[in-house]
Residue, then its C-alpha position, 0 to 999 in steps of 0.5 A: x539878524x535877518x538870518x538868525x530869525x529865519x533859523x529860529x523860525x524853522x527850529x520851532x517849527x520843525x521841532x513841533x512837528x517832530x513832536x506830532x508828526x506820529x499822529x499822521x503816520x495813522x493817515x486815511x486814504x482821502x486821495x486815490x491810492x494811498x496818495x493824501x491830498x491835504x496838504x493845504x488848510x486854505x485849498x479844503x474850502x475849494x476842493x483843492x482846485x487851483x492850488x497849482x496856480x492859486x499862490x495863496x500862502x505858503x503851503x504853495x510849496x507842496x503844490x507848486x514851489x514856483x508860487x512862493x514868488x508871489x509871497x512877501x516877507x515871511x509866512x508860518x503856516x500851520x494845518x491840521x486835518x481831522x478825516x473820517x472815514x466809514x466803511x461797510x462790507x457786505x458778503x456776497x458769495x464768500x467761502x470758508x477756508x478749510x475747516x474753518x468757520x466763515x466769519x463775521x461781516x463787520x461794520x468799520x463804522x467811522x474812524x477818525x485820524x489827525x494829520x498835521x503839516x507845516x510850511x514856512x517861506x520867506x523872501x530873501x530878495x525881491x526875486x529869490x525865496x526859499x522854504x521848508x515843509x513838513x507833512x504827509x504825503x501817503x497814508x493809509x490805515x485799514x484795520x479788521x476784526x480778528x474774526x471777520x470773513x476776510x482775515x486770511x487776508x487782511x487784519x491791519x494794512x498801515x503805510x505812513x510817511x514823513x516828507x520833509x520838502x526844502x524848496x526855493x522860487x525864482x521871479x525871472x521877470x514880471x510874468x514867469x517865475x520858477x520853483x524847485x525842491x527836495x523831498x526826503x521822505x520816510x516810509x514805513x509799512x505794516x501788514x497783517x493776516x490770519x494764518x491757518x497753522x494746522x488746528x490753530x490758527x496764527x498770525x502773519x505780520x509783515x514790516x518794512x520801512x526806508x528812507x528816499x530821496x525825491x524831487x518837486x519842480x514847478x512854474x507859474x505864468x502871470x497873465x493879464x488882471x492877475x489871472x495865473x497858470x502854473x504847472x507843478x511836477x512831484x517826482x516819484x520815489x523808489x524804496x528799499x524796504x528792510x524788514x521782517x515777516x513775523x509769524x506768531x501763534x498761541x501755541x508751539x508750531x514749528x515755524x512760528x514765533x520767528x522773524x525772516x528778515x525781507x526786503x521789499x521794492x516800493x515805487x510811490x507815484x509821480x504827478x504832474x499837475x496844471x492849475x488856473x487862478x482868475x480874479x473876476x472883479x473885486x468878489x469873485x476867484x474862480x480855479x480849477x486844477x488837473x492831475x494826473x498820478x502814475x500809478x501804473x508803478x504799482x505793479x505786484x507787492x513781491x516780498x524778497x527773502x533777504x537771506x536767499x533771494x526767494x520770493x516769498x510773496x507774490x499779490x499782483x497790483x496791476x494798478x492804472x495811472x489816474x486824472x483828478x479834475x476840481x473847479x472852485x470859486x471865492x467870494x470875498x464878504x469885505x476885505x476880512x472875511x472869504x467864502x469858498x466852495x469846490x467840486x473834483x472827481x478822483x479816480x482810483x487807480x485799482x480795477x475790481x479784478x485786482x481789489x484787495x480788502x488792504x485798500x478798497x479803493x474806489x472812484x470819489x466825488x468831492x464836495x468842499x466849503x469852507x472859508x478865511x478870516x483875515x485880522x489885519x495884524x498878519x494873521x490868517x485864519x483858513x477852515x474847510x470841510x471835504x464830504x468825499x461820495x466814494x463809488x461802491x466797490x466790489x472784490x471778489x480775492x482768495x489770495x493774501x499773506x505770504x503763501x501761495x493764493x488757495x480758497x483753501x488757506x485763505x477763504x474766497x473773499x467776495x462782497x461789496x465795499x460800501x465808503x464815504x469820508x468827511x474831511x475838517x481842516x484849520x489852517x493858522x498863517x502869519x506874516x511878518 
């Protein structure tokens, strides 16, 4: 009987985010890189500080599975997150490309997207839990005027990604347990840009997708007065990306309206992280985390003609490894109601040398609030809200598509990148 509710457990919620997992394949970029750090509705309120250590609820299967030892019974979490994020270009110095006009400056304003997730643990023995999650762990979506100064160079930039994540924890005695799990994981990309195709002009569209495997390992250290420290490790991934370039135009160009079939090699970073949870009486939790991404795998995009062999596009990356720092506290009102407040830092990994209007990453400064309301029926109502302070950003890039880098083909792109985000995010928990 135990069984059977387990598996009816995970059907439904695997079958509801089956159903609106497409809607985060439009993520926003909240995190440096392309990374997406809303993973957890309980961890928003506190800039996701302590999440590695915290063991709240079961979405500490994505930031440190060894944290499920510290669940009793059976926990459903589910979460959704609404990101905004604005963008302004502003020109500096840009030039047209060859008998072309410059173009417009455009202003993104806000575009808001939903990304879901899931969680369910549950406790099979006193020392053993296992557990499943959904979500999405990179995403990134940018997308331009068909007539702006850069779109010789990007038009739309998607990259959306499924990760489904078994995992299971350990208690080995009162003070250690230890956690573990698979990550398989979708990934799909889409670029776009204009291309001069003599007296007209065209479009480039590149896309790709695979499927990888990864892993998650973790631990989690009990100390005295239920302070906590935890240590959590997600590996990287290797993609094979099979797809095609497809290079259309209004007119009949030699060339165009034809697929070239391509592959394309994508590492997605790893990240260790160690996290401290500590009680200071009755009230108050104070947690702070640190991370470091390895995104120094992120050298060059090269484009691979599958048929021969031959590169047919070329941007170098050139992207750094990356340290992100957050503090938080809870106050608890009474045994129903949480406050919770964050502050982090988030580097970004790419340098203004190698910029590209395709992710206008840059430094960013969180500020978080949010809070819990508990009924006392096993069911926990989370909700946070994120403001994101994104340092401004240059680029200075004549190079895009898939032709070798000229101002002539591709206009000289040069300005500044004025960004903010806001984060709001609801998470429902229950227990039986």
């Amino acid at each position: 009987m135990q069984f059977n509710r387990f598996a009816m457990a995970y059907s439904a919620m695997s079958a509801f985010f089956v159903m609106v997992s497409v809607a985060a394949w439009s993520g926003a970029v909240s995190a440096s890189g392309f990374a997406l750090l809303e993973q957890s509705g309980s961890g928003l309120g506190n800039a996701y500080a302590g999440v590695t250590a915290s063991a709240e609820d079961a979405s500490t299967l994505f930031f440190n599975p060894a944290g499920m030892a510290h669940l009793h019974g059976k926990q459903l979490a589910v979460a959704g997150y609404l990101i905004g994020v604005a963008s302004q270009f502003s020109d500096t110095a840009s030039v047209a490309a060859a008998a072309r006009a410059l173009g417009t400056v455009p202003d993104n304003g806000r575009k808001w997207v939903w990304v879901p997730n899931g969680y369910f643990a549950a406790e099979i023995t006193p020392k053993l839990h296992i557990g499943t999650g959904i979500n999405t762990p990179f995403g990134s979506s940018t997308e331009y005027r068909a007539d702006w100064i850069g779109r010789y160079q990007a038009l739309e930039s998607s990259i959306e990604t499924i990760n489904v994540n078994p995992s299971f924890s350990y208690q080995l005695n009162d003070a250690f347990s230890i956690g573990a799990g698979l990550d398989y994981q979708r990934f799909k990309a889409t670029l776009t840009n204009a291309r001069i195709l003599g007296p007209i002009d065209g479009t480039n569209t590149l896309s790709g997708s695979d499927k990888a495997w990864g892993y998650n390992i973790g631990g989690l250290m009990r100390l005295d007065d239920n302070s906590r420290i935890g240590v959590s490790y997600r590996s990287a991934i290797q993609f094979n990306l099979s797809g095609t370039v497809y290079v259309s135009s209004a007119l009949p160009v030699a060339g165009t309206n034809v697929s070239v079939p391509i592959t394309v090699g994508m590492k997605t970073p790893d990240t260790l992280s160690i996290g401290y949870f500590k009680p200071l009486g009755d009230k108050w939790d104070v947690m702070a985390d640190m991370a470091r991404t390895g995104w120094s795998s992120f050298k060059e995009l090269r484009v691979i003609q599958a048929s021969t062999g031959a590169t047919v596009a070329l941007t170098p990356e050139n992207w750094s490894d990356t340290w992100r720092v957050a503090a938080g506290a809870n106050y608890h009102y009474n045994e129903q109601w949480t406050a919770r407040a964050g502050l982090a830092y988030d580097q970004a990994p790419v340098s203004d040398a190698f910029r590209t209007a395709r992710i206008p990453d840059a430094d960013r400064t969180w500020l978080s609030l949010g809070g819990q309301y508990k009924t006392g029926k096993g069911s926990v109502l989370d909700f946070g809200y994120a403001h994101l302070f994104v340092k401004n950003s240059t680029v200075y890039k004549n190079k895009g598509g898939v032709d070798v880098a000229s101002t002539a083909l591709y206009a000289q792109l040069a300005g500044s990148y004025d960004c903010r985000a806001d984060i709001l995010g609801v998470q429902y928990t229950y227990q039986y």
